[in-house]
C-alpha positions as CSV (number, residue, x, y, z in Angstrom):
1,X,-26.1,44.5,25.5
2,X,-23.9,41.6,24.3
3,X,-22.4,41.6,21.0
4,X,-21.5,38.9,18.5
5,X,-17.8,38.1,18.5
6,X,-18.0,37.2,14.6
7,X,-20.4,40.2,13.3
8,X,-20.1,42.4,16.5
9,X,-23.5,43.5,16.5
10,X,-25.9,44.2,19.6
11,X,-27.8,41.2,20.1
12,X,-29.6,39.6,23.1
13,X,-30.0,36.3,21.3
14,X,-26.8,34.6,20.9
15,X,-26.5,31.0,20.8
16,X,-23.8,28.3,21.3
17,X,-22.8,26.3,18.1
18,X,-24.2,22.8,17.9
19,X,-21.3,19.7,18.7
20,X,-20.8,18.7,14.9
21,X,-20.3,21.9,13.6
22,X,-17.9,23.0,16.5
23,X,-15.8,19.5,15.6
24,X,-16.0,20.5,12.2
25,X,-14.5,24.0,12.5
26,X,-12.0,22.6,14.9
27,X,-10.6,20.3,12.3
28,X,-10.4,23.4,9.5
29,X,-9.3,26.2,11.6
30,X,-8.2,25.7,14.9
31,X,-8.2,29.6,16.1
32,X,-11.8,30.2,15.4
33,X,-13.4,31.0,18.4
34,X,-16.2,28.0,18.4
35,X,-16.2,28.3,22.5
36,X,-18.1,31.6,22.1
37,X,-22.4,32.0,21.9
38,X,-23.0,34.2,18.3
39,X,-26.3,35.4,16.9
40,X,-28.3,33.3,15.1
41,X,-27.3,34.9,11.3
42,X,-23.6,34.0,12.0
43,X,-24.3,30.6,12.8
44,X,-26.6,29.7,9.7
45,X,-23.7,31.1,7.6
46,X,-20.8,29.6,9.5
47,X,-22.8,26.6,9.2
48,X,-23.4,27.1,5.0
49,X,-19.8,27.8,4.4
50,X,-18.3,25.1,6.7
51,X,-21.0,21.6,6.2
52,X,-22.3,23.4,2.8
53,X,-20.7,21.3,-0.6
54,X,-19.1,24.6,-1.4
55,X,-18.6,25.9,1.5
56,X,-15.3,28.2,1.7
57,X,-13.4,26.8,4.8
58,X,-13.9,22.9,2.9
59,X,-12.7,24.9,-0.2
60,X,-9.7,25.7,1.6
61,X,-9.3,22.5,3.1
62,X,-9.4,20.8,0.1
63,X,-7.2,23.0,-2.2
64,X,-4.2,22.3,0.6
65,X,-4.3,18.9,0.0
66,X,-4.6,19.6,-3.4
67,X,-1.4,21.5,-3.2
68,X,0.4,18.6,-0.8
69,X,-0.1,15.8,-3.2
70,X,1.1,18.3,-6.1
71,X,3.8,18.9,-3.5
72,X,5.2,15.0,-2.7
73,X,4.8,13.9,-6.7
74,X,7.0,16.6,-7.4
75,X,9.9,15.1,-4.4
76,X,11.0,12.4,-7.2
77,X,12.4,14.9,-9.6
78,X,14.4,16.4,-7.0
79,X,16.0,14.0,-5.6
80,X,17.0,12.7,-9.5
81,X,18.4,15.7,-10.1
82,X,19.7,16.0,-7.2
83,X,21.9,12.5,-7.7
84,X,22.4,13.5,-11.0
85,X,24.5,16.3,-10.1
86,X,26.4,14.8,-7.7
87,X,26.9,12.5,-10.3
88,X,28.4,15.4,-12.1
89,X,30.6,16.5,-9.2
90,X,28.5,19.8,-9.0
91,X,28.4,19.2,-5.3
92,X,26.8,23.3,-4.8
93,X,23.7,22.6,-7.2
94,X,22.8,19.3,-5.7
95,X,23.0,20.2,-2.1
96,X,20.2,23.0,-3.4
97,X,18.6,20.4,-5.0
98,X,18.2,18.3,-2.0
99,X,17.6,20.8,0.1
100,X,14.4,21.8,-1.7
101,X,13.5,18.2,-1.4
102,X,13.8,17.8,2.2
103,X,12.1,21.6,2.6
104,X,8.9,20.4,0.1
105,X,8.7,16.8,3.1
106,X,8.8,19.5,5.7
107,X,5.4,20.9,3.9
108,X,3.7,18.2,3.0
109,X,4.0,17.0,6.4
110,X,3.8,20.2,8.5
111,X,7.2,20.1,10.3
112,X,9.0,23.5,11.4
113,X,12.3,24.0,9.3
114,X,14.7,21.4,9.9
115,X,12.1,19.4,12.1
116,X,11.4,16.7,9.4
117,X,11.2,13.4,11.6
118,X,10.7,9.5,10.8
119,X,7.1,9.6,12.7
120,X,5.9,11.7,10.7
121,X,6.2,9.4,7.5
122,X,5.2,6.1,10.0
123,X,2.4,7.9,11.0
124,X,1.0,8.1,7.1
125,X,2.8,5.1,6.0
126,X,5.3,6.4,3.5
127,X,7.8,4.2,5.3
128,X,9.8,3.3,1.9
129,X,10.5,7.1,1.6
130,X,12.8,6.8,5.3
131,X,15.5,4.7,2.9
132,X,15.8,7.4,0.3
133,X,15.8,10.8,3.4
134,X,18.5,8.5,4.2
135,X,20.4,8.7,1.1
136,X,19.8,12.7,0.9
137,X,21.1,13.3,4.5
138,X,24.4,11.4,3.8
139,X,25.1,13.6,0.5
140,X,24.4,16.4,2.1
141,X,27.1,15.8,5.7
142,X,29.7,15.0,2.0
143,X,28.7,17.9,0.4
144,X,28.9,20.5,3.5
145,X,32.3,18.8,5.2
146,X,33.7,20.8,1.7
147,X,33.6,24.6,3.2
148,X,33.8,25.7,7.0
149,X,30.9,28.3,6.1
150,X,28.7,25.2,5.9
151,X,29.6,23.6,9.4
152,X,26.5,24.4,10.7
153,X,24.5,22.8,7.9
154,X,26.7,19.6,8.2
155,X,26.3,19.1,11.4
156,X,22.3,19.4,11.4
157,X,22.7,17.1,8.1
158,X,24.6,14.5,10.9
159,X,21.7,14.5,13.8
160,X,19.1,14.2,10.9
161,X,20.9,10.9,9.2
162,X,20.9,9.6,12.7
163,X,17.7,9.9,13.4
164,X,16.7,8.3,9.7
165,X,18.9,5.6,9.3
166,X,17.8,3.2,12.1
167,X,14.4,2.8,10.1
168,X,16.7,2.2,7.0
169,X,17.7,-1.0,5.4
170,X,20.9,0.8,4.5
171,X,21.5,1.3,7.8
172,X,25.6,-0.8,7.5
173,X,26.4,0.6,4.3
174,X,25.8,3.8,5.4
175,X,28.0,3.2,8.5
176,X,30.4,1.4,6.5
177,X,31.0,4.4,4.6
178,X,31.1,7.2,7.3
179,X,33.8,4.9,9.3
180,X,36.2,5.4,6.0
181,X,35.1,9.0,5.1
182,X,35.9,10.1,8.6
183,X,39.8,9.4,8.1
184,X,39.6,12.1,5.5
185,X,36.9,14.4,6.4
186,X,37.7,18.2,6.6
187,X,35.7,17.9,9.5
188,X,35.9,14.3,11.3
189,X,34.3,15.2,14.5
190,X,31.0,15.7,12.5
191,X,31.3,12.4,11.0
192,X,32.2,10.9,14.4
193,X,28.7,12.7,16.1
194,X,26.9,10.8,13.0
195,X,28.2,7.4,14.0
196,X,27.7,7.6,17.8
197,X,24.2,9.2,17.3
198,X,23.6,6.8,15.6
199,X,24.4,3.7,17.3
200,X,23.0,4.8,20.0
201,X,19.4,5.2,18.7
202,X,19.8,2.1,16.9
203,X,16.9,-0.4,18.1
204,X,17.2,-2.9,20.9
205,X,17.3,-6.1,19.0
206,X,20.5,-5.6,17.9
207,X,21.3,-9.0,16.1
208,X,17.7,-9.5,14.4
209,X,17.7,-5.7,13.2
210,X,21.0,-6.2,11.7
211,X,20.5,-9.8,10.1
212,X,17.0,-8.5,8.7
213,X,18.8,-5.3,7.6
214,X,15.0,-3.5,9.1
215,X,14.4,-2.9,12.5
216,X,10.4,-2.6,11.1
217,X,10.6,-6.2,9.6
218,X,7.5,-8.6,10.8
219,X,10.3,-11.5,12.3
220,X,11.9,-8.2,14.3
221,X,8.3,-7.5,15.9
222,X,7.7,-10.8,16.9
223,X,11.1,-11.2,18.4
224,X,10.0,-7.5,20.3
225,X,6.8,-9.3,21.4
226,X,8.1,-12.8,22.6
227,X,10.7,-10.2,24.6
228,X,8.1,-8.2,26.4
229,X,5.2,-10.3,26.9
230,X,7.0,-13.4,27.6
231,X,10.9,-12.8,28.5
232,X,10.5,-9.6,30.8
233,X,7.7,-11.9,32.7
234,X,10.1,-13.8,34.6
235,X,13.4,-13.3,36.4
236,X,15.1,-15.9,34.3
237,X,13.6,-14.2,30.7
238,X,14.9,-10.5,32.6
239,X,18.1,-12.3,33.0
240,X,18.6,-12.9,29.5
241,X,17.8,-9.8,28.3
242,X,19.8,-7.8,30.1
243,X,23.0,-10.1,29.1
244,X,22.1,-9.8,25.5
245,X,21.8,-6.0,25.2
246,X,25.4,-6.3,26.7
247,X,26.2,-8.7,24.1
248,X,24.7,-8.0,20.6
249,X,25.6,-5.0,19.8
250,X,29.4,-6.1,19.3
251,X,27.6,-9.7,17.5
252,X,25.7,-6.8,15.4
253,X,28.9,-4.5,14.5
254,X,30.9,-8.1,13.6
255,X,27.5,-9.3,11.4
256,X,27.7,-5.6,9.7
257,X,31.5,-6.1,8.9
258,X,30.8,-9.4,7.7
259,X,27.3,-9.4,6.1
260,X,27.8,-12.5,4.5
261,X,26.9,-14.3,8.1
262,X,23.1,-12.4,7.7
263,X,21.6,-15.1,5.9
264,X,22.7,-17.9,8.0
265,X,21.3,-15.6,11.0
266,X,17.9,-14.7,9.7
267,X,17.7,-19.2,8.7
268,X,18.4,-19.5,12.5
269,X,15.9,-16.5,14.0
270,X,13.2,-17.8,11.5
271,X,13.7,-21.4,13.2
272,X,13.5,-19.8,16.3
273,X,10.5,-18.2,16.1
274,X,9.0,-20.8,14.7
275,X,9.5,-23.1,17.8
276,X,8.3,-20.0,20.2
């Protein structure tokens, strides 16, 4: 006789669950076995606790996004005191401090330890939060570069800036900076890995991300658009795009050096996209 795989009772009457309950468990608990016929007493009260106003998996469901929002409000306190310390010059409590912060984004947006990516904050629109990641990543390569017992962490502080930063509008500061802290780094290599990581996952409109200071900036799109729907149409438009991503990366580094060309830049892109 087959038994229920919920109540494991003999039954001969066991019945599949209906679509929208089967969706609905899906979304709350993805290991439940909703693939499997059960009895008919195990599907009323799946169905009461999981559609039901009070039901317990909703409860659930509700009281971990409950705990997530408590979670993110609580990110801006860290990363104060975190800048306050360092502030202070007590490098050991901040990198703790940050560290929490950037362990609390890894909840509230289920990543694995050390996993935190920038899709994960496109994807629920908490793009303003990239710039300030950012900010915590470059302490933290500072604060580790201190002590060879942290080499590991500074290194994994490195990769994660890299990945960041090109969302960033701080994106040539940043850079700025790590080109002069590398000539007194205890550990320059790290610093170097940063800067060529980063470069090269820097977006493909070079000049416009750098005179816009966003590579996520509505003229930047366009100019993405006009490139791929128009330009990469024709042999001549091909052409010209493969000479200019020879080209505007060096234009970019020389705008970043000399920022005070970015306005005159933007004037000219904005004209430009105007006439396309």
């Amino acid at each position: 006789m087959p038994k229920c795989p919920v109540c494991q009772t003999d039954n001969l009457d066991l019945y599949p669950i209906e679509l929208e309950l089967r969706d609905k468990i899906k979304k709350l608990d993805p290991t439940y076995p909703v693939g499997q016929d059960m009895c008919k007493s195990c599907i009323v009260d799946l169905r009461r606790k999981t559609l039901g106003s009070g039901g317990v998996l909703l409860a659930q469901e509700r009281a971990k996004d409950e705990r997530k929002k408590k979670l993110w409000h609580s990110r801006v306190a860290l990363v104060k005191q975190g800048n306050a310390l360092m502030a202070s010059k007590l490098y050991n409590d901040a990198a703790v401090s940050y560290e929490k912060y950037l362990r609390l984004l890894e909840l509230v947006f289920d990543c694995k330890t050390g996993q935190l990516n920038p899709e994960s904050l496109k994807e629920s629109a908490k793009t303003a939060e990239l710039t300030v990641i950012s900010g915590v990543y470059w302490d933290l390569l500072r604060i580790y570069d201190g002590s060879d017992q942290f080499a590991d962490r500074q290194k994994h502080a490195a990769v994660q800036l890299a990945k960041f930063i090109n969302y960033t509008p701080v994106f040539p500061d940043i850079m700025k900076k790590a080109n002069v802290f590398m000539k007194s780094a205890r550990n320059p290599d790290v610093v170097r890995l940063f800067i060529s990581q980063a470069k090269k996952k820097r977006a493909r409109c070079f000049i416009a991300t750098s005179a816009f200071e966003a590579p996520n900036s509505l003229e930047v799109h366009y100019l993405r658009v006009y490139r791929d729907q128009t330009l990469k149409q024709s042999y001549w438009g091909r052409k010209f795009v493969y000479i200019y991503y020879r080209l505007s990366p060096s234009i970019a580094d020389f705008m970043d050096k000399h920022p005070r060309l970015k306005p005159l830049v933007r004037q000219c892109l904005r004209i430009y996209l105007r006439i396309i």
